[in-house]
Structures are given as C-alpha cells and as structure tokens.
PDB file of N, CA, C, O and CB in Angstrom:
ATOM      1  N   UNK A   1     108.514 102.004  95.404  1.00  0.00           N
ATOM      2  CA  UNK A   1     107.993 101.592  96.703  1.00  0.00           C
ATOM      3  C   UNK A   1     106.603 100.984  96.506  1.00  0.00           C
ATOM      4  O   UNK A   1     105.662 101.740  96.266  1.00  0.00           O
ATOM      5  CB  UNK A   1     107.940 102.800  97.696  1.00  0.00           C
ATOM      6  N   UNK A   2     106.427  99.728  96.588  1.00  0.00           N
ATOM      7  CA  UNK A   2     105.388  99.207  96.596  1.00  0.00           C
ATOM      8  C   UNK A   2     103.961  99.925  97.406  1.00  0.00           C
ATOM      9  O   UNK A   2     104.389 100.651  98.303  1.00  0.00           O
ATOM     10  CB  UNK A   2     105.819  98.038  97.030  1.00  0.00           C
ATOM     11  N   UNK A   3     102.861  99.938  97.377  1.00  0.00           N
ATOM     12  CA  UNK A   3     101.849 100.757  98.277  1.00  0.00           C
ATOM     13  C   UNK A   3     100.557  99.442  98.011  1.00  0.00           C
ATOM     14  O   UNK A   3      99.413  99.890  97.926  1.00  0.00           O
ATOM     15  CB  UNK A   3     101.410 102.767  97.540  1.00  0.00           C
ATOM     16  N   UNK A   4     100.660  98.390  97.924  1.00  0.00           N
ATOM     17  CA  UNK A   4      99.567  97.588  98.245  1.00  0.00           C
ATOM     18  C   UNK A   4      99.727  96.045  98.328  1.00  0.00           C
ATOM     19  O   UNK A   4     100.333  95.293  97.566  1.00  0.00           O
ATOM     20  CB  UNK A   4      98.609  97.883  97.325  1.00  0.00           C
ATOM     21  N   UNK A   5      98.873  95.716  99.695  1.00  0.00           N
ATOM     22  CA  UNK A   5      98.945  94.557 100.173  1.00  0.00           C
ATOM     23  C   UNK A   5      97.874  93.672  99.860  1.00  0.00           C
ATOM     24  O   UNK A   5      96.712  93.999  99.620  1.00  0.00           O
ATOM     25  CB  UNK A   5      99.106  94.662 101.374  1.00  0.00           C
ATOM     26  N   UNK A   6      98.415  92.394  99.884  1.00  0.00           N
ATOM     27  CA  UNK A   6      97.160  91.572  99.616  1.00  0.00           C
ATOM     28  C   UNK A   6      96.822  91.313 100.763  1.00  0.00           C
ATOM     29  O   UNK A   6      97.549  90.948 101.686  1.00  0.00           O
ATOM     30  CB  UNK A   6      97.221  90.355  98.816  1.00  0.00           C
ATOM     31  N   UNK A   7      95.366  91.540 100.765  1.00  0.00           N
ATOM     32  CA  UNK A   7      94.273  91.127 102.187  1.00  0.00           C
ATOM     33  C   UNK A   7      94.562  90.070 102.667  1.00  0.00           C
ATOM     34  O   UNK A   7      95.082  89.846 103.760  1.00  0.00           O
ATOM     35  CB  UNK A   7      92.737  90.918 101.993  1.00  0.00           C
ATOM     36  N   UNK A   8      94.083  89.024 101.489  1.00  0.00           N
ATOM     37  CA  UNK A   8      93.833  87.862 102.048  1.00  0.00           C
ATOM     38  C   UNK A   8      95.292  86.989 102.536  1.00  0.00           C
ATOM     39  O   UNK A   8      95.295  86.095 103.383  1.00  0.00           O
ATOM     40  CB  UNK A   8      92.950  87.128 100.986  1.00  0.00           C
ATOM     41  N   UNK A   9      96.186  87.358 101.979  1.00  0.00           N
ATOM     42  CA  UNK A   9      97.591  86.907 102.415  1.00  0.00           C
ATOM     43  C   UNK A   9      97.939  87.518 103.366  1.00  0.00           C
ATOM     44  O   UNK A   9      98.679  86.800 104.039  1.00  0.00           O
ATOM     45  CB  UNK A   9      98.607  87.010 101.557  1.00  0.00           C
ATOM     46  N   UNK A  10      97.723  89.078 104.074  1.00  0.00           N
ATOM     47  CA  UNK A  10      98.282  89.437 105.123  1.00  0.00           C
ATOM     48  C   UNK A  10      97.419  88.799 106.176  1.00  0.00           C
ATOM     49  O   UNK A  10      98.131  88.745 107.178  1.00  0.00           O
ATOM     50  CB  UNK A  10      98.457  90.856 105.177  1.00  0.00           C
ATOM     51  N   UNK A  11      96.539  88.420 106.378  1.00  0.00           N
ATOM     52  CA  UNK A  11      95.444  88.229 106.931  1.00  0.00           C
ATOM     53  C   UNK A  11      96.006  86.572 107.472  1.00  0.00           C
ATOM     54  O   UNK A  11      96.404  86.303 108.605  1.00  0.00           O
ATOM     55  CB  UNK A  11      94.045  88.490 105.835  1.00  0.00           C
ATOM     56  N   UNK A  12      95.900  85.666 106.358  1.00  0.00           N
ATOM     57  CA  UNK A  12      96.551  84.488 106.713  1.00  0.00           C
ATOM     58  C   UNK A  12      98.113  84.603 107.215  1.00  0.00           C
ATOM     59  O   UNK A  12      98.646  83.955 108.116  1.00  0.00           O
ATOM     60  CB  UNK A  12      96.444  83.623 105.527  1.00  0.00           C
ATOM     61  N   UNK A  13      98.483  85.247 106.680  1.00  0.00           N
ATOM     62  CA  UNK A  13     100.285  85.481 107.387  1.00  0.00           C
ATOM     63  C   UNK A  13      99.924  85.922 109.066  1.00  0.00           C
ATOM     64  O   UNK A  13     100.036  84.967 109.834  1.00  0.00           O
ATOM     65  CB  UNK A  13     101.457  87.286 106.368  1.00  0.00           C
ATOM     66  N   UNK A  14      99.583  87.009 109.597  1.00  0.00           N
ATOM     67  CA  UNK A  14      99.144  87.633 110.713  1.00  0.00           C
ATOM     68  C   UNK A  14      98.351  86.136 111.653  1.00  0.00           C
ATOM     69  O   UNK A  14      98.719  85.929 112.810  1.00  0.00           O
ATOM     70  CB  UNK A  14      98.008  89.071 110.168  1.00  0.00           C
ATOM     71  N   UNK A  15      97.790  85.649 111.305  1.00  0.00           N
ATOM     72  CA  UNK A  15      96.863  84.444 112.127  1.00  0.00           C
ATOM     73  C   UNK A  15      97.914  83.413 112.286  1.00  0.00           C
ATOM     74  O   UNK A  15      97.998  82.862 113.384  1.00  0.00           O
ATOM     75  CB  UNK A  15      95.386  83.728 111.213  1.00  0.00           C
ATOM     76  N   UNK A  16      98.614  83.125 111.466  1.00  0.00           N
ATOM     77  CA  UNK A  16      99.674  82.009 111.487  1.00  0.00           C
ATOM     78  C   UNK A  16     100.849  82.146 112.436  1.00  0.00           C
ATOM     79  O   UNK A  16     101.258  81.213 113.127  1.00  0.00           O
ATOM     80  CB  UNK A  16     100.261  81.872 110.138  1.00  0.00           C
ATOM     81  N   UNK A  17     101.470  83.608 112.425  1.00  0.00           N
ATOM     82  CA  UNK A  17     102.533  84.008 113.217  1.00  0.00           C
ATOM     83  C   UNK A  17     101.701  84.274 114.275  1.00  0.00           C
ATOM     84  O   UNK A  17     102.394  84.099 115.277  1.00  0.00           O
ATOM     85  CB  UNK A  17     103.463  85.130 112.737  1.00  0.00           C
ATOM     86  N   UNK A  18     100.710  84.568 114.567  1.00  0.00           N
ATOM     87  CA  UNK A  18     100.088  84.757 116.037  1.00  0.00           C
ATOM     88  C   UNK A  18     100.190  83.559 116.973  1.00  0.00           C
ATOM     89  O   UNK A  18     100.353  83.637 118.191  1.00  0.00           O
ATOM     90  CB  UNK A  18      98.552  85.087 115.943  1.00  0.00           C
ATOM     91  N   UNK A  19     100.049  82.215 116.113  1.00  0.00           N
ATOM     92  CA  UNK A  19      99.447  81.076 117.003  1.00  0.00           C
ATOM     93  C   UNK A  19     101.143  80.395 117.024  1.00  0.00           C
ATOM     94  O   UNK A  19     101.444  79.482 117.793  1.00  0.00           O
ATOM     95  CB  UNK A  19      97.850  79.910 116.133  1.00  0.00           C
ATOM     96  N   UNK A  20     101.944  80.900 116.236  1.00  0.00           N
ATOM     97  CA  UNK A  20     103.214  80.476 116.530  1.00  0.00           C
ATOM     98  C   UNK A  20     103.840  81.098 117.987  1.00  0.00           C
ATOM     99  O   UNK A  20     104.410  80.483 118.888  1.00  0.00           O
ATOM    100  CB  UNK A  20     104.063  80.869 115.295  1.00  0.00           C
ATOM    101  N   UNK A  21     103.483  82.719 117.865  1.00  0.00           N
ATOM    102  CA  UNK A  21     104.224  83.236 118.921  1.00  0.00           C
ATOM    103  C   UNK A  21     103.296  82.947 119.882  1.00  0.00           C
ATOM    104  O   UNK A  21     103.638  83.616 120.857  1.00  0.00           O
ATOM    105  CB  UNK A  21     104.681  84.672 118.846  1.00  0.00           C
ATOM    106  N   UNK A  22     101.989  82.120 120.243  1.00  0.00           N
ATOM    107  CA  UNK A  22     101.298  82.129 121.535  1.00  0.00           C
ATOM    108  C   UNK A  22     101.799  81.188 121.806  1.00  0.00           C
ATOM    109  O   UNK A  22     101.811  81.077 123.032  1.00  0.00           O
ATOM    110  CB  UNK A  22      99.925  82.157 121.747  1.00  0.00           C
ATOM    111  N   UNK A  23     102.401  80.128 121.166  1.00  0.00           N
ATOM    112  CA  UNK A  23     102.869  78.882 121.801  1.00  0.00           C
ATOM    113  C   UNK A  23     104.172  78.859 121.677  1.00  0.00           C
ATOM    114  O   UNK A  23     104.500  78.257 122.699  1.00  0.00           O
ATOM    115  CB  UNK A  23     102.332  77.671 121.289  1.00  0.00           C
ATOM    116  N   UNK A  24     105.055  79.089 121.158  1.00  0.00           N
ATOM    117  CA  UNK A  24     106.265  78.333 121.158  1.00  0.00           C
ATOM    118  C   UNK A  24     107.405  79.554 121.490  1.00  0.00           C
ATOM    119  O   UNK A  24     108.560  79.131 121.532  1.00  0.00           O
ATOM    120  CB  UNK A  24     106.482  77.478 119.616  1.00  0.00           C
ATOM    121  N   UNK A  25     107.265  80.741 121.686  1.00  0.00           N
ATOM    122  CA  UNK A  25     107.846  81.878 122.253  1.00  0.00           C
ATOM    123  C   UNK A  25     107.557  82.267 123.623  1.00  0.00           C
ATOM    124  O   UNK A  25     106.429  82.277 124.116  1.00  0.00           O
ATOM    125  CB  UNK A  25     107.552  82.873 121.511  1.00  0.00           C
ATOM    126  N   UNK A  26     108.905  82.667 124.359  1.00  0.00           N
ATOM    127  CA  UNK A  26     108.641  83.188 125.350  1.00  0.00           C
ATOM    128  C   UNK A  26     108.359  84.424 125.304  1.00  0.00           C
ATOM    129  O   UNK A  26     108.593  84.992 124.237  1.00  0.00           O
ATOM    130  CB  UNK A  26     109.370  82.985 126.042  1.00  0.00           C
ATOM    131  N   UNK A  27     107.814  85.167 126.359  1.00  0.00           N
ATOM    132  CA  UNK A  27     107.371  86.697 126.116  1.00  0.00           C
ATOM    133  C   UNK A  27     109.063  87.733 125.752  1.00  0.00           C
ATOM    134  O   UNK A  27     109.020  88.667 124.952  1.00  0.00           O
ATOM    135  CB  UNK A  27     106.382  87.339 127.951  1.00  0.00           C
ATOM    136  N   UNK A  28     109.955  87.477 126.237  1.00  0.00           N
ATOM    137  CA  UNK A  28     111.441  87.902 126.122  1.00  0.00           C
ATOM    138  C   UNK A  28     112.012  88.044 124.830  1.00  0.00           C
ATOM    139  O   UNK A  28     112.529  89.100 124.465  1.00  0.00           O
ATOM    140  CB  UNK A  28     112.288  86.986 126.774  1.00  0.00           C
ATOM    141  N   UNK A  29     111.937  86.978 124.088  1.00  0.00           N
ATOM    142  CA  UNK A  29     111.542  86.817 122.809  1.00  0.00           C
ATOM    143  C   UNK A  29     110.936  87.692 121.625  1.00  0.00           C
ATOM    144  O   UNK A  29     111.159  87.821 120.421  1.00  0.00           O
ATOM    145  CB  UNK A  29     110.882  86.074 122.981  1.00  0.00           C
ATOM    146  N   UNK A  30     109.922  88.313 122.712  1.00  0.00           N
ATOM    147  CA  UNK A  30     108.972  88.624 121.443  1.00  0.00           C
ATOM    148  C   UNK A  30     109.156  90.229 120.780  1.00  0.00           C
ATOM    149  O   UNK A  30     108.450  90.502 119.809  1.00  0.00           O
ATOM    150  CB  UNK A  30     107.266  88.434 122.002  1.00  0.00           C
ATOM    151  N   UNK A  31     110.148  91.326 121.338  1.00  0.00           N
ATOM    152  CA  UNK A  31     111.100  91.825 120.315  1.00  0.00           C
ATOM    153  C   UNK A  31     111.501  91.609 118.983  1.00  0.00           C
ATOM    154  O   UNK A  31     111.135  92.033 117.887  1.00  0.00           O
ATOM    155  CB  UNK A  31     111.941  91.725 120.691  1.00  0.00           C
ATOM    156  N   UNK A  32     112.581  90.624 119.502  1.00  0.00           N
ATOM    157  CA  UNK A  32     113.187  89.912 118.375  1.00  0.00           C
ATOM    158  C   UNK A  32     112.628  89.522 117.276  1.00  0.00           C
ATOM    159  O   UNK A  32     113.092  89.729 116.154  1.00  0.00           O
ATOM    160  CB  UNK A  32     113.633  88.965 118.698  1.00  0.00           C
ATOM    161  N   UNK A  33     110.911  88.539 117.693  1.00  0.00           N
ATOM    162  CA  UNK A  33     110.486  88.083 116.469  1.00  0.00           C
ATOM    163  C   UNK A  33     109.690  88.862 115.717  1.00  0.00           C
ATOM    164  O   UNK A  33     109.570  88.661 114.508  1.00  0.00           O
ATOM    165  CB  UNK A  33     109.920  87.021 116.585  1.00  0.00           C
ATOM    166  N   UNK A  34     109.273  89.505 116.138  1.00  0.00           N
ATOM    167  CA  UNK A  34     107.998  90.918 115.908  1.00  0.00           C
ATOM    168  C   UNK A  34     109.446  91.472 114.686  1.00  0.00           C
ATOM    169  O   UNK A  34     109.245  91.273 113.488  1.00  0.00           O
ATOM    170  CB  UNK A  34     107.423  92.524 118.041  1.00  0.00           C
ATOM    171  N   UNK A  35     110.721  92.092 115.099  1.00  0.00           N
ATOM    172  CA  UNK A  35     111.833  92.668 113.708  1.00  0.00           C
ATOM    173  C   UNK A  35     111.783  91.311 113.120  1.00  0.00           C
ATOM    174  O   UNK A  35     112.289  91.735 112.081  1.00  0.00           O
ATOM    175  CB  UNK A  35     113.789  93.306 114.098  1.00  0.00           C
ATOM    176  N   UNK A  36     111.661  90.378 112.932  1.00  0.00           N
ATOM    177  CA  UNK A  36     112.108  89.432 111.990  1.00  0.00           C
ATOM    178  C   UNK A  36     111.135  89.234 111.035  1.00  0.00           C
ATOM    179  O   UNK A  36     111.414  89.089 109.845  1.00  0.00           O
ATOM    180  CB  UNK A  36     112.471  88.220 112.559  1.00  0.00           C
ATOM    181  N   UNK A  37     109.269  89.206 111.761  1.00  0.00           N
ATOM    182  CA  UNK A  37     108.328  89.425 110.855  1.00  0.00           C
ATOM    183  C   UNK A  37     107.863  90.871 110.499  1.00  0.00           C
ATOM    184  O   UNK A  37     106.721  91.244 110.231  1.00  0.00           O
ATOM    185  CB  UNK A  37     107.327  88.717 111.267  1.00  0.00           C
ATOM    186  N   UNK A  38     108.772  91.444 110.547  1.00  0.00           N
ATOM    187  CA  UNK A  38     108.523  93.239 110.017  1.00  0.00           C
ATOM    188  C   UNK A  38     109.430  92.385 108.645  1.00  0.00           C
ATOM    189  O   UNK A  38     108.703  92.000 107.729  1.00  0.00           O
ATOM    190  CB  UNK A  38     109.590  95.200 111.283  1.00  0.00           C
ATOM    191  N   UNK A  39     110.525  92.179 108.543  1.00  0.00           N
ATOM    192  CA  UNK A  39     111.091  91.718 107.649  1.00  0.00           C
ATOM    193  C   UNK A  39     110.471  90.669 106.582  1.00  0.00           C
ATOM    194  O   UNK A  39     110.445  90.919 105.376  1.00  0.00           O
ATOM    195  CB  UNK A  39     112.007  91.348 108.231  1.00  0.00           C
ATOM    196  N   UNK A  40     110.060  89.676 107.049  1.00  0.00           N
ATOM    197  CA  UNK A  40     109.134  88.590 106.007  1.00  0.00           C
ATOM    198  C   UNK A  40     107.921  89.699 105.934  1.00  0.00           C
ATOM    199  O   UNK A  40     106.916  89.003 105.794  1.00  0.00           O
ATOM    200  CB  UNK A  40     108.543  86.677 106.820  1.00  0.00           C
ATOM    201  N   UNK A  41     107.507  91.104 105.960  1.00  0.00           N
ATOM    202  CA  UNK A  41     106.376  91.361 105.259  1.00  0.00           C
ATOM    203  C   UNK A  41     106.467  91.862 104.336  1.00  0.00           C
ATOM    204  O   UNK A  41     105.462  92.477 103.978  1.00  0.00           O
ATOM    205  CB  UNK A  41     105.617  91.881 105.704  1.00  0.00           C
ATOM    206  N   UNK A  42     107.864  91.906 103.291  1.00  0.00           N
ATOM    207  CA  UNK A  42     107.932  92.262 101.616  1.00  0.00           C
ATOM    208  C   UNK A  42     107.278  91.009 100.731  1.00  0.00           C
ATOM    209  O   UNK A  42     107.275  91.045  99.500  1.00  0.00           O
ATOM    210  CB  UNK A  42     109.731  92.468 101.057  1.00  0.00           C
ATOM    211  N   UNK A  43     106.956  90.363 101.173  1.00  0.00           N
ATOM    212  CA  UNK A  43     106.209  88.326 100.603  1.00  0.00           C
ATOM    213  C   UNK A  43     104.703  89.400 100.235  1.00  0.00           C
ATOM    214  O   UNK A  43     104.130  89.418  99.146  1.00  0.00           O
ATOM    215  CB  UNK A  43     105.806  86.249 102.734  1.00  0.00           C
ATOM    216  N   UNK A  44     104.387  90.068 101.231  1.00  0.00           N
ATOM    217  CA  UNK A  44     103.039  90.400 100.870  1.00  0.00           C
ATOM    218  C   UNK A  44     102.435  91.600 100.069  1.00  0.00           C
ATOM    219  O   UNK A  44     101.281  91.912  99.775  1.00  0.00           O
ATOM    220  CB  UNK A  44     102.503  90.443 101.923  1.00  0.00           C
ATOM    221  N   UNK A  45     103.719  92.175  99.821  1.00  0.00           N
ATOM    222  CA  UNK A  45     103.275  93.610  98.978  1.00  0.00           C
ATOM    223  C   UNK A  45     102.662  93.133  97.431  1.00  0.00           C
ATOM    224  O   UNK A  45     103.014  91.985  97.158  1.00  0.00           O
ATOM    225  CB  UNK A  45     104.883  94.783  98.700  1.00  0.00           C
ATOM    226  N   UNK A  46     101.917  93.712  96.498  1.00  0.00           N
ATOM    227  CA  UNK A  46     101.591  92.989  95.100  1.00  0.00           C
ATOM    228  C   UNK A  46     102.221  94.046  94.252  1.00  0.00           C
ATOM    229  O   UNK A  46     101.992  95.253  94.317  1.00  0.00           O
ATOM    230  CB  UNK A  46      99.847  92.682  94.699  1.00  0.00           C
ATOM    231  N   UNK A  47     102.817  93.602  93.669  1.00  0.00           N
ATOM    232  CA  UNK A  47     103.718  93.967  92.490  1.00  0.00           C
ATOM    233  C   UNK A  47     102.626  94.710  91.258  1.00  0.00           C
ATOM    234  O   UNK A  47     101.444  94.464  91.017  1.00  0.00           O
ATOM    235  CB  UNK A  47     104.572  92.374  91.863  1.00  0.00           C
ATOM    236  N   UNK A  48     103.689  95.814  90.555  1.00  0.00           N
ATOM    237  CA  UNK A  48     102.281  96.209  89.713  1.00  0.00           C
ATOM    238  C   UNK A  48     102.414  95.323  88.251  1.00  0.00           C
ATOM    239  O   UNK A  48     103.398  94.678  87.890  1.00  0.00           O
ATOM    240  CB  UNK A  48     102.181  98.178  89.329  1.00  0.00           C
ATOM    241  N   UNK A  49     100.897  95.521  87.404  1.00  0.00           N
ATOM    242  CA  UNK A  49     101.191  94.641  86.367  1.00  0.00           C
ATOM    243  C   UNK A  49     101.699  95.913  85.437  1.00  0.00           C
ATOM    244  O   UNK A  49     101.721  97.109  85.729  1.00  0.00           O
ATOM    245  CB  UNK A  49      99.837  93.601  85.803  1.00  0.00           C
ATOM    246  N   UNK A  50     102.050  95.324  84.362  1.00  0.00           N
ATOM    247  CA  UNK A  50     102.567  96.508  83.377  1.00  0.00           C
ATOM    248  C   UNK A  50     101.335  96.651  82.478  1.00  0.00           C
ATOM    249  O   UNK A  50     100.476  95.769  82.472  1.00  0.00           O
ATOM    250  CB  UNK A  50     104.066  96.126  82.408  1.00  0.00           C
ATOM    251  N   UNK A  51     101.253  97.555  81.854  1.00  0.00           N
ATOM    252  CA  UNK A  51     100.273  97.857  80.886  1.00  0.00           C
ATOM    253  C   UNK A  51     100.211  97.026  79.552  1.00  0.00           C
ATOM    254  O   UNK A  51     101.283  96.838  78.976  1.00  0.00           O
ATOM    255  CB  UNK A  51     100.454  99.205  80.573  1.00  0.00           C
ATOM    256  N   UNK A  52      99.269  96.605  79.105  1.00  0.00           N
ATOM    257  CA  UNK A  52      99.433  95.575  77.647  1.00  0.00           C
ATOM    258  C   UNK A  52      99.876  96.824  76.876  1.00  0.00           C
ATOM    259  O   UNK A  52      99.790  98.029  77.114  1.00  0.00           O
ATOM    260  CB  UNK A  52      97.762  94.619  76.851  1.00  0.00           C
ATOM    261  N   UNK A  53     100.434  96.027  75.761  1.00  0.00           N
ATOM    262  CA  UNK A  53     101.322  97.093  74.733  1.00  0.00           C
ATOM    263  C   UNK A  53      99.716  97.329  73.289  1.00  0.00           C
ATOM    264  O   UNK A  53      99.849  97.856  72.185  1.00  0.00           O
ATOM    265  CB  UNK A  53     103.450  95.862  73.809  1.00  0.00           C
ATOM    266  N   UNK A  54      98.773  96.901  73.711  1.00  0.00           N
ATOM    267  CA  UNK A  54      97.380  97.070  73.053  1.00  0.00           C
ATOM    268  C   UNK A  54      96.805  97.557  73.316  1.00  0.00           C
ATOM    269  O   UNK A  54      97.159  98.054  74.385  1.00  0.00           O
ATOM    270  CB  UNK A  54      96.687  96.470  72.876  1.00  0.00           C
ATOM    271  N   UNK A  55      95.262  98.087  72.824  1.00  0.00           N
ATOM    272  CA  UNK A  55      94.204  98.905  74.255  1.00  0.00           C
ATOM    273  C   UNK A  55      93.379  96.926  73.560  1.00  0.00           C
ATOM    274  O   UNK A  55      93.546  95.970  72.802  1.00  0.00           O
ATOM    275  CB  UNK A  55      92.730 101.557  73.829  1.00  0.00           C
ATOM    276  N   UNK A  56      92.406  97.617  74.744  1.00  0.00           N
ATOM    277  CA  UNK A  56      91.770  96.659  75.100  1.00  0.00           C
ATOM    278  C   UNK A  56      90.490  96.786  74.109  1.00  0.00           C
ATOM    279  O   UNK A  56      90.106  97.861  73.648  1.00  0.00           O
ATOM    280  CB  UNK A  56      91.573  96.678  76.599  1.00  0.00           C
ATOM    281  N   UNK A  57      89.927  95.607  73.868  1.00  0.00           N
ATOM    282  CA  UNK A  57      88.930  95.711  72.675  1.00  0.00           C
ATOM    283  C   UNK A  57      87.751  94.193  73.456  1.00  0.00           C
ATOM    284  O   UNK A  57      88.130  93.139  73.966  1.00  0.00           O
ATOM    285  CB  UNK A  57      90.010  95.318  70.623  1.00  0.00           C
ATOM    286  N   UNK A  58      86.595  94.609  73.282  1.00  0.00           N
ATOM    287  CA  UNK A  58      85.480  93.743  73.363  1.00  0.00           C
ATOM    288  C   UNK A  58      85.113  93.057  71.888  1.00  0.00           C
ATOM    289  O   UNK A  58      84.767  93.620  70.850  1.00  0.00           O
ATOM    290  CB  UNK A  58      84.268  94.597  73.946  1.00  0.00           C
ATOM    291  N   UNK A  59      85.312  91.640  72.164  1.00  0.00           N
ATOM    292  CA  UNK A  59      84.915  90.792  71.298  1.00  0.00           C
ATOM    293  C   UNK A  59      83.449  90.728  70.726  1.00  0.00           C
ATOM    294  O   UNK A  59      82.785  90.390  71.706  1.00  0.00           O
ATOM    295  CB  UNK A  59      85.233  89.737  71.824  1.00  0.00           C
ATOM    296  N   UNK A  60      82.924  90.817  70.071  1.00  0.00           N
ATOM    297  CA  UNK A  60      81.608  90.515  69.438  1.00  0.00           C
ATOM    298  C   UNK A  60      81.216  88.956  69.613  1.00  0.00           C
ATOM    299  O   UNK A  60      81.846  87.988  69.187  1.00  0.00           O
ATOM    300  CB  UNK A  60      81.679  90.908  67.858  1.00  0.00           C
ATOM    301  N   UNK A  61      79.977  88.966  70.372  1.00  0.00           N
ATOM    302  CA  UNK A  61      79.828  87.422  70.665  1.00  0.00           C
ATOM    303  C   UNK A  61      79.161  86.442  69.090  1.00  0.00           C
ATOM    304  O   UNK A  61      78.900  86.989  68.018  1.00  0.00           O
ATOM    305  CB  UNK A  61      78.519  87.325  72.198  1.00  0.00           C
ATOM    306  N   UNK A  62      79.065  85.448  69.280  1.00  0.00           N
ATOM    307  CA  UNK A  62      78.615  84.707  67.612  1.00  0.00           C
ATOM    308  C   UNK A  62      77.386  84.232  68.596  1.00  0.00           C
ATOM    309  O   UNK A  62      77.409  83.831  69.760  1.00  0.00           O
ATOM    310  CB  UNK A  62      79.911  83.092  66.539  1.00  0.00           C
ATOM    311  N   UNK A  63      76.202  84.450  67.585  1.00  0.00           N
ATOM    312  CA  UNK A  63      74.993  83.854  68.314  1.00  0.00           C
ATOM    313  C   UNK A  63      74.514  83.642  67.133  1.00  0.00           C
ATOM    314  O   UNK A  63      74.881  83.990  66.011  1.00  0.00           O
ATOM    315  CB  UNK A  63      74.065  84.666  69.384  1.00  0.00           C
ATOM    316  N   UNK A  64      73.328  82.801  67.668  1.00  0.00           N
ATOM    317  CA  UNK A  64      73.018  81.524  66.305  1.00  0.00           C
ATOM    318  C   UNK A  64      72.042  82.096  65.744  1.00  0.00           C
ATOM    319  O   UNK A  64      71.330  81.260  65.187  1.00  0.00           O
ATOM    320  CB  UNK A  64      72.499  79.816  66.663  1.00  0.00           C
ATOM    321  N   UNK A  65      71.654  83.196  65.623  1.00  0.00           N
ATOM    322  CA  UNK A  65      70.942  84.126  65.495  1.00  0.00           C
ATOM    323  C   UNK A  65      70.673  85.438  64.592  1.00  0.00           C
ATOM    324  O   UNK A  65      71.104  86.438  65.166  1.00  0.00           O
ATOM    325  CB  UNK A  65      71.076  84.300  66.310  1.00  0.00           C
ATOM    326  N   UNK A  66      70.184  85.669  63.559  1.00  0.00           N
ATOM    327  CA  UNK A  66      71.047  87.011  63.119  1.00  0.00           C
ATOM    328  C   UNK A  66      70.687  88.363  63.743  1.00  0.00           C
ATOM    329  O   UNK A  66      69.559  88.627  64.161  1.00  0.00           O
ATOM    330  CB  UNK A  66      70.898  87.264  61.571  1.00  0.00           C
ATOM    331  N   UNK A  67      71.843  89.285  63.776  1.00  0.00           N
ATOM    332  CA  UNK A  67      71.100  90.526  65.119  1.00  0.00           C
ATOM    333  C   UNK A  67      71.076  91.741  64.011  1.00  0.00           C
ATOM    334  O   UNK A  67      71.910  91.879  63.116  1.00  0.00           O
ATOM    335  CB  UNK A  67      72.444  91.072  66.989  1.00  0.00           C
ATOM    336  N   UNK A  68      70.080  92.493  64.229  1.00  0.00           N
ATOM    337  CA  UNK A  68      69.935  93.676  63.385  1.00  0.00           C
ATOM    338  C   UNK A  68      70.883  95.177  64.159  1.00  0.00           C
ATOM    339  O   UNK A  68      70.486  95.359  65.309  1.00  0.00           O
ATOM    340  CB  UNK A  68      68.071  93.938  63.268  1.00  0.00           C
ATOM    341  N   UNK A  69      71.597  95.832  63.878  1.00  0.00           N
ATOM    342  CA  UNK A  69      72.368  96.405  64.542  1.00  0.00           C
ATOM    343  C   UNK A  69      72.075  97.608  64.504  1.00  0.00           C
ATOM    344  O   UNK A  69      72.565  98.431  65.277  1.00  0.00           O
ATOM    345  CB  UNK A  69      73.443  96.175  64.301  1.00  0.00           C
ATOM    346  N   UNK A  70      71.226  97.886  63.592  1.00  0.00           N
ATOM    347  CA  UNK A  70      70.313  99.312  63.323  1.00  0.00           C
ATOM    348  C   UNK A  70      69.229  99.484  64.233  1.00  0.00           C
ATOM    349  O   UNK A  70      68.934 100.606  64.645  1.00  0.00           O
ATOM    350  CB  UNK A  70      69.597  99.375  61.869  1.00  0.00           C
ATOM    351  N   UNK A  71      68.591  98.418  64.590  1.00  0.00           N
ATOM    352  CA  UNK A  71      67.459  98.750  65.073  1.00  0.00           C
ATOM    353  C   UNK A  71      67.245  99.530  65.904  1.00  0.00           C
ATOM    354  O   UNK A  71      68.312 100.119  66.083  1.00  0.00           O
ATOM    355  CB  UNK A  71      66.990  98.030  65.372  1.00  0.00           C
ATOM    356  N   UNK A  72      66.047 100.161  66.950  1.00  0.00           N
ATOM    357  CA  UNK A  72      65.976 100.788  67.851  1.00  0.00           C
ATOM    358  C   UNK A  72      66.149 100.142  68.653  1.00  0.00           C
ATOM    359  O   UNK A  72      65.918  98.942  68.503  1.00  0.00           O
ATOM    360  CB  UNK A  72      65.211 101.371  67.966  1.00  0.00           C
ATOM    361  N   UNK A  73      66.855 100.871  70.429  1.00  0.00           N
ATOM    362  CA  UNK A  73      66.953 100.154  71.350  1.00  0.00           C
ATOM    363  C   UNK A  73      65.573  99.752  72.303  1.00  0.00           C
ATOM    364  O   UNK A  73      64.603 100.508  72.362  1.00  0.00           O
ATOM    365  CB  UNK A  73      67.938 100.760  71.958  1.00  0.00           C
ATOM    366  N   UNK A  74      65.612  99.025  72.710  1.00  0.00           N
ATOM    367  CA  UNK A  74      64.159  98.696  73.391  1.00  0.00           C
ATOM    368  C   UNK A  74      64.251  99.420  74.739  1.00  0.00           C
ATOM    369  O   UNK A  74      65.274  99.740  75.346  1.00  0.00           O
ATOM    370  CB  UNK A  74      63.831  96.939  73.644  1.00  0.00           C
ATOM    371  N   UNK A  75      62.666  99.658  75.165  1.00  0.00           N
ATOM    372  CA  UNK A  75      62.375 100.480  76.422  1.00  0.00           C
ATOM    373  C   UNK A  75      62.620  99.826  77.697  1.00  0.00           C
ATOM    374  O   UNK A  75      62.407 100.427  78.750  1.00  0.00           O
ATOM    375  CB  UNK A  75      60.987 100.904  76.453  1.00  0.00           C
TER     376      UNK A  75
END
C-alpha cells in the first residue's frame, strides 16, 4: 500500500479538476465525478525506490593543491 503523495502533483491535479468542475459540470453531476477522481488519484502516490545493492561512499575531491591529512583541525 503505497503511503506517500507527491505535493506538488496533488496540488496541480486538485486546481485543475476544480476549474474543470466549476465550469463545465452541473452540480447533479458532481457525485459521479468526485468517484471518478477518487479513482485517477493512484497517478499520484510515489512509488518506493529500492535500495542500491552498494552502501554509499563519498568521493574524495582532486584539488590542485596538496592537502595534509594529518594535520590539526582548525578552530
């Protein structure tokens, strides 16, 4: 069971079907379409990612520089 929505897509979905049903639906109607967009709201759930099959590691940057790695840290 999915448990998270994207903001910014429910957000634009919700504003879009609003200005549809203020204009082009009658109030009689609006049952019907309200179950139909309960239905188009699986578009907005986010899927989980899977875990990399690695752990994660920080690269050492190259600087033009040579760095002493012993030294003390500064105050």
């Amino acid at each position: 069971m999915p448990n998270e929505i994207s903001f910014k897509y429910a957000c634009q979905f919700i504003a879009s079907q609003l200005k549809v049903m203020s204009k082009a639906i009658s109030p009689g109607n609006t049952p019907k379409r309200l179950k139909s967009l309960r239905g188009d709201l699986s578009v907005l759930f986010i899927d989980k990612r899977p875990k990399p099959n690695r752990p994660r590691a920080v690269k050492i940057s190259k600087t033009r520089y040579p760095i002493n790695r012993k030294a003390a840290p500064l105050k």
